[in-house]
C-alpha positions in Angstrom: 58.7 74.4 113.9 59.9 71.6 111.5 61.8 68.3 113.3 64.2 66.2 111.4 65.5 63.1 112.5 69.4 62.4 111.5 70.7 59.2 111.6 74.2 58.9 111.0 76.6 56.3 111.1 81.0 55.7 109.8 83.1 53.0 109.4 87.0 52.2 108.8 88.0 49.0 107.3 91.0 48.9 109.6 90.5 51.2 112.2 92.7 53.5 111.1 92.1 52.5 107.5 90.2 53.2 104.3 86.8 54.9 106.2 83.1 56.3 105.0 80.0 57.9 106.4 76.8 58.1 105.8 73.7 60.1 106.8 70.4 60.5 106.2 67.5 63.2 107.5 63.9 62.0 107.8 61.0 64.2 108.5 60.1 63.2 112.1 56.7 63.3 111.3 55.7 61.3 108.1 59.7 58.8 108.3 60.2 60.0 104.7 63.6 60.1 103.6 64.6 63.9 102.7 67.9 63.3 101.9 71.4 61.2 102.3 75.1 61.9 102.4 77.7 59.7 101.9 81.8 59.9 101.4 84.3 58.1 100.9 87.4 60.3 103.4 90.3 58.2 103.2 92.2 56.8 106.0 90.7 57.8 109.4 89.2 55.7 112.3 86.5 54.4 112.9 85.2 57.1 115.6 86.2 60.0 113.3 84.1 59.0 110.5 81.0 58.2 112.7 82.1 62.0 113.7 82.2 63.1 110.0 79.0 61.3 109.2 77.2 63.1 112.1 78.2 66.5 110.8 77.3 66.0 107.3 73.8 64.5 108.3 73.6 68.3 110.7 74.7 70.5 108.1 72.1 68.4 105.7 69.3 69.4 108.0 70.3 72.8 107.9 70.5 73.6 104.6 66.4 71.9 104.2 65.4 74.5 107.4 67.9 76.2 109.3 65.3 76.8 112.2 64.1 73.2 112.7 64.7 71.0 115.3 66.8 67.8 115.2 67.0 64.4 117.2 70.0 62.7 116.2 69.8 58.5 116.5 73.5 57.1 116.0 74.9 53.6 117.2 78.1 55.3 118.3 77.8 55.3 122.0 81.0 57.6 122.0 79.9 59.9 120.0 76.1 60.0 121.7 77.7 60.7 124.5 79.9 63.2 124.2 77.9 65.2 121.7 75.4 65.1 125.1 78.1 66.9 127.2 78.5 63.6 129.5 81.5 62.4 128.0 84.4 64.5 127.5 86.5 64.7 124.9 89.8 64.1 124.5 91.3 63.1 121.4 92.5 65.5 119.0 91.3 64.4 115.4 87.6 64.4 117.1 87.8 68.0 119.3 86.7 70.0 116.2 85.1 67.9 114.3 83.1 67.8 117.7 83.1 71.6 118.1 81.9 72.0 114.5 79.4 69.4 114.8 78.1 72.0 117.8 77.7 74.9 115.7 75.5 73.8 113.4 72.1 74.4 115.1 72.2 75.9 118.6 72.5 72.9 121.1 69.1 73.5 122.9 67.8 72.1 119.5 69.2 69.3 119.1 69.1 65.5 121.3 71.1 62.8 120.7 69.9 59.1 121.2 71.8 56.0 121.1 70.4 53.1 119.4 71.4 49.2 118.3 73.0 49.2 115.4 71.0 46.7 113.9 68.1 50.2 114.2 71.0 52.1 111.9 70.9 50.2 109.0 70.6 52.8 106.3 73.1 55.0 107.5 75.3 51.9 108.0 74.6 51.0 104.4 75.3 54.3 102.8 78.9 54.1 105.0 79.6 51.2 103.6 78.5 51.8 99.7 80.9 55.0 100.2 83.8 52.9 101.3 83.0 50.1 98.4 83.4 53.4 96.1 86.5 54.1 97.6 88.1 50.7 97.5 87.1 51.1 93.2 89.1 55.3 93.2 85.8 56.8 93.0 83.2 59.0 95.1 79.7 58.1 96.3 77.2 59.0 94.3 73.4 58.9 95.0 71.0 56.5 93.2 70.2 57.8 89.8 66.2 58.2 91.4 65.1 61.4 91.2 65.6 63.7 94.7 62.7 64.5 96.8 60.6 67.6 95.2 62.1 69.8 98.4 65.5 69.1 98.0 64.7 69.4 94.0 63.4 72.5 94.9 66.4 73.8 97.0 68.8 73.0 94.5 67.5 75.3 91.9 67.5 78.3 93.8 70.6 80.2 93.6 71.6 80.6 97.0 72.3 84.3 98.7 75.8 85.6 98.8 77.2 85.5 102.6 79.2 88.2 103.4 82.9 87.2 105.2 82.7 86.8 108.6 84.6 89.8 110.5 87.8 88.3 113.1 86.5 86.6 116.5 87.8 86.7 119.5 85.5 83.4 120.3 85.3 80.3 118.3 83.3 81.6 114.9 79.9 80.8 114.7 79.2 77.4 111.8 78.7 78.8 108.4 76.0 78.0 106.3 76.8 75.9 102.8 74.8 77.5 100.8 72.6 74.7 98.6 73.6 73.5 94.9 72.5 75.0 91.8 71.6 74.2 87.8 75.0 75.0 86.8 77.5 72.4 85.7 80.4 72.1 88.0 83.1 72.9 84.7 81.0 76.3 84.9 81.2 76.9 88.4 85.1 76.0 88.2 85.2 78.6 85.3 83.8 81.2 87.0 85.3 80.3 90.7 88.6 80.6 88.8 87.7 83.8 87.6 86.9 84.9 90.8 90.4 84.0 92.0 92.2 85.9 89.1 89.9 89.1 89.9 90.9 89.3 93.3 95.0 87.9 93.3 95.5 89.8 89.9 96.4 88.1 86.9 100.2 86.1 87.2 102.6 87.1 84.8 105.6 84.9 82.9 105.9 80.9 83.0 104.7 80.7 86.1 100.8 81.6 85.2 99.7 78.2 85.1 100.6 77.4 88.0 99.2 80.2 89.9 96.0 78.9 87.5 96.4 75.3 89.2 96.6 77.0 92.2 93.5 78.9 92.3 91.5 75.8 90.7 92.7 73.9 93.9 91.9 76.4 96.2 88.5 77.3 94.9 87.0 73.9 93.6 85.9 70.9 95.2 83.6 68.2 94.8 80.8 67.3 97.1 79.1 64.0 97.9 75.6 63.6 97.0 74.0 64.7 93.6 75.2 68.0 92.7 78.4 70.2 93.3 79.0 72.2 95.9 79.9 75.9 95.2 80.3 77.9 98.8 82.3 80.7 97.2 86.3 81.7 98.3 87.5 79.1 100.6 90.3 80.8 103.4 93.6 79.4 102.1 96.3 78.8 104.1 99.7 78.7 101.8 101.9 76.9 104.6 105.8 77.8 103.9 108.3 76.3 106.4 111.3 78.2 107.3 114.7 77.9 105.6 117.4 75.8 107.1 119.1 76.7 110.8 122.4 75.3 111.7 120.2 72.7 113.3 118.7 71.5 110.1 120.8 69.8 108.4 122.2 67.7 111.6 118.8 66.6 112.4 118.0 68.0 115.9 115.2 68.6 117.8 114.4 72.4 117.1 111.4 73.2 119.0 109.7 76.4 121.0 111.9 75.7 124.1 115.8 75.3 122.6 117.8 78.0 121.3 115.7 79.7 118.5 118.3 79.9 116.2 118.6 82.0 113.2 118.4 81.2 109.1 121.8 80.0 108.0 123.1 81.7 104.7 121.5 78.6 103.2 118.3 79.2 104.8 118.7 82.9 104.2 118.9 81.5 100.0 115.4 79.5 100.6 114.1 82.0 101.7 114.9 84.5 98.9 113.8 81.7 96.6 111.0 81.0 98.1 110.2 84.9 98.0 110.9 85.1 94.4 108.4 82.2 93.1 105.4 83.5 95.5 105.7 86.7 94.1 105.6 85.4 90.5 102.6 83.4 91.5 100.9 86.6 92.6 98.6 85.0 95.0 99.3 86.0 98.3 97.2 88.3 100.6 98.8 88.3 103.7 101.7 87.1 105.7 101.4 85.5 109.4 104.2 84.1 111.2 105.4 81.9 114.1 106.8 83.7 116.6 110.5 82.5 116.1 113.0 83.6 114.9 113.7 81.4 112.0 110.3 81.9 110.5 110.1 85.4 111.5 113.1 86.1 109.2 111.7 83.9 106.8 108.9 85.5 106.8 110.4 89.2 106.3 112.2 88.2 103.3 109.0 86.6 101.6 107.0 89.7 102.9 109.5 92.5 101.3 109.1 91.1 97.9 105.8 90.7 98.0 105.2 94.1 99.6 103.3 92.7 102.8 103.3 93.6 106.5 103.8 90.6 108.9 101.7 89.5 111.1 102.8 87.3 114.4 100.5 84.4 115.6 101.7 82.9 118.4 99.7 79.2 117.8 102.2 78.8 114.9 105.0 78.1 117.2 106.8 74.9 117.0 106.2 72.1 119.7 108.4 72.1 122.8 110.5 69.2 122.7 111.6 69.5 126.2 115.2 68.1 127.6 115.2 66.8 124.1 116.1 70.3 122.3 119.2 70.6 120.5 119.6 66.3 120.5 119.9 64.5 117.3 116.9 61.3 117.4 120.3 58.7 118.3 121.2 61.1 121.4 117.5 60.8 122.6 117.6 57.2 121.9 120.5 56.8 123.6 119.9 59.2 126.8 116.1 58.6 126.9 114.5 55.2 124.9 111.5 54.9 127.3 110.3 58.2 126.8 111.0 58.3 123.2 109.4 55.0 123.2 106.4 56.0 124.4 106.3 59.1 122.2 106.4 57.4 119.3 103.4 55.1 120.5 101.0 57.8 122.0 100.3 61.2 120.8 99.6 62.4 124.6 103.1 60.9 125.9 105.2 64.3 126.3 109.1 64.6 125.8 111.3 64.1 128.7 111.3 67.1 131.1 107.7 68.2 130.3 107.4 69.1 126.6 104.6 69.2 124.4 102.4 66.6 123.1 101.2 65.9 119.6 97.8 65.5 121.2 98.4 69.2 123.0 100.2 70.6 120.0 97.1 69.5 117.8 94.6 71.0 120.1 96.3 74.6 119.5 96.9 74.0 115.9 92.6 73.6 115.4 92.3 76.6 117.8 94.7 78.4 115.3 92.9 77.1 112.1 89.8 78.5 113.2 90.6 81.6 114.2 92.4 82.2 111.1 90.1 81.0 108.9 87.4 83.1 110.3 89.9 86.1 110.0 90.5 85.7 106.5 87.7 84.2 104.9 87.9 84.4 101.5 91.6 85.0 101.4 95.2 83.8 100.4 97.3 83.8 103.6 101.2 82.5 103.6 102.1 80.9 107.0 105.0 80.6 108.0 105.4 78.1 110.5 107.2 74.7 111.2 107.3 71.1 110.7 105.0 69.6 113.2 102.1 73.0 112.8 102.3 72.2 109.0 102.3 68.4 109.2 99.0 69.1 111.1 97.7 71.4 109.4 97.2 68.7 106.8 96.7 65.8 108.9 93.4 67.2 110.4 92.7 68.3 106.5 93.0 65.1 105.2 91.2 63.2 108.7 94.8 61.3 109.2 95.6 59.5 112.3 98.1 61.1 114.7 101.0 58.4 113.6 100.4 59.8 109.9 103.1 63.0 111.4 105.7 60.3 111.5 105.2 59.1 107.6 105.6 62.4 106.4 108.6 64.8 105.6 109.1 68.6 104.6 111.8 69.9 103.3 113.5 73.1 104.6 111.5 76.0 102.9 109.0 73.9 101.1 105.5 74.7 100.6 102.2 73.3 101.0 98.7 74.4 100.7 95.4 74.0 102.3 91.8 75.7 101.6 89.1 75.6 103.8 85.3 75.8 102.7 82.2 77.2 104.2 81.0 73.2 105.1 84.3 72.7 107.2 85.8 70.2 104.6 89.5 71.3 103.1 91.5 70.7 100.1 94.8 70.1 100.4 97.9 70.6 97.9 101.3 69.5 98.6 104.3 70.8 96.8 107.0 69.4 99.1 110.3 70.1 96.7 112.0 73.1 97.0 113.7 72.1 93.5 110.8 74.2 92.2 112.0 77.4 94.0 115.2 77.0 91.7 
């Protein structure tokens, strides 16, 4: 049995700031360098990236011999650690990237050993030449030397289809990126597209190009290293949020625990539009909803036009927001400032009176993600859901800190989009105006 040695290292220039990995495998027995990853992932903490480095240097080793063994070396104490089982972990934006990091090779064969970082330097350097890259707008790319003759070898051996995974009931077993091939990446787009328009159906009208767009998002993305990723269908997640409430346009806390109020006519309207410009797209598979009302009947409407069934998931719920339901953000101020206080600092701090956390509500968001994603591999899925589910939805797509939920903003009924690939990473698409739902 082959062993690989992974050494993998991330950084942040600002802890949350602009962040890289890097990773490299080495045969354990002769030190040569097999391959190296690097990328450049936007703004994310210091801890995440040594996280995201570690599972791009696993899923490397895996696609050179998925029955070796592996002895990770990483100057992340935290990460050592915890990957070990000693540690436990509790931040959110690390849980799955953790619990993907686990899959990759069954844990009895892989170790994990700390070392000095001054013992790390090439991983170190490759995190830091993907966060220079970043810093210029552009990607890491690997040294223009030729690859080794086995990961040369790999690459030009068209990898075997891998049939969908059926649902789980457990956490879905890691999936294996298949390796690159000869063919360009405008070919693979071409032909990924394809792909999308066989299975959604061809859109019809003025609204074909963007159903094109949409597709090319969903189905194309590039990969660090020296040659393009193509992993097939990605599960896409179409995220719609629910059309205005009464509560909506006063600004109150509408959560899981208040009142569960209906659409409004307005809402009701959203909805309809909403409804009418998915169905010209054509793309939609399925339909899963929160189990609220307000995206329940959101959901119905967009589901009758498009000639769906829908299905209820209850990890789509909004947060509860405790004693604060039904208050406007000045009334919680006002009634409660050191618990909103400390909300707004800590993404484990609950509401008053024993509501959810970020932290908590990010923990069953992941759970969700995966479950889904395994469900529908290969698939366009609507959810309907709410602010906070969709505003982490994209923050663990794009590796954003926790305070990132307070910089962003959905309008009622808007519409955003995230596929997930067979690596783990995501794309994400953000439409955001419901002016195009006119």
């Amino acid at each position: 049995m082959r062993e690989f040695v992974v050494e993998a290292d991330g950084g942040s220039r600002g802890n949350p700031g602009p962040a890289g990995y890097g990773s490299v495998v080495r045969d354990a027995a002769t030190g040569e360098t097999l391959t190296e990853a690097a990328e450049y992932i936007g703004v994310a903490t210091n801890n995440v990236a040594e996280y995201r480095g570690l599972l791009a240097g696993l899923r490397a080793a895996h696609r050179l011999d998925p029955s070796a063994t592996v002895h990770v070396r990483m100057d992340s104490k935290l990460v050592v650690e915890q990957m070990s089982g000693r540690w436990k972990i509790r931040h959110p934006d690390m849980k799955p990237l953790a619990m993907q990091a686990a899959r990759v090779f069954p844990p009895d064969r892989v170790t994990y050993e700390w070392i000095p970082r001054d013992r790390n330097k090439h991983a170190d350097r490759l995190a830091n030449e993907a966060m220079d890259a970043g810093a210029r707008g552009e990607q890491w790319t690997e040294p223009a030397s030729a690859p080794t003759a086995e990961v040369a070898a790999q690459a030009a051996s068209p990898a075997e289809p891998t049939a969908p995974p059926a649902a789980p009931t457990a956490p879905p077993a890691e999936p294996t990126a298949p390796p690159g091939d000869a063919r360009s990446g405008a070919a693979k787009a071409r032909e990924a597209l394809a792909r999308g328009r066989d299975r959604a159906g061809t859109p019809a009208g003025g609204e074909a190009a963007e159903a094109d767009a949409d597709v090319r998002a969903a189905r194309t993305v590039a990969s660090p290293g020296w040659a393009p990723a193509d992993m097939g269908a990605p599960a896409t997640f179409v995220l719609l949020r629910h059309g205005e409430t009464p509560l909506t346009p006063q600004k109150r806390f509408s959560g899981s625990g208040g009142s569960d109020p209906s659409l409004s006519a307005v809402g009701r309207e959203q909805a309809e539009r909403a409804a009418a410009a998915l169905a010209r797209r054509g793309t939609i598979q399925h339909v899963v909803a929160s189990p609220l009302a307000r995206t329940r009947e959101t959901a119905g409407i967009v589901a009758e036009r498009l000639g769906l069934e829908v299905g209820v998931d209850d990890g789509l719920r909004e947060t509860d927001f405790g004693a604060w339901e039904g208050l406007t953000f000045a009334e919680v101020r006002e009634r409660h400032p050191d618990d909103l206080n400390a909300w707004l600092a800590d993404p484990e701090a609950q509401p008053t009176g024993g509501g959810e956390s970020f932290a908590a509500t990010a923990t069953r968001i992941a759970a969700t993600r995966d479950k889904l994603t395994a469900a529908y591999a290969g698939r366009t899925v609507l959810l309907v859901t709410h602010v906070t589910p969709i505003k982490t939805f994209v923050r663990l797509a794009l590796g954003a800190p926790p305070e990132s939920l307070f910089r962003m903003e959905l309008s009622a009924a808007s519409l955003s989009a995230v596929a997930y690939y067979a690596d783990g990473n995501a794309s994400v698409r953000l439409f955001n105006d419901t002016s195009h739902l006119r």
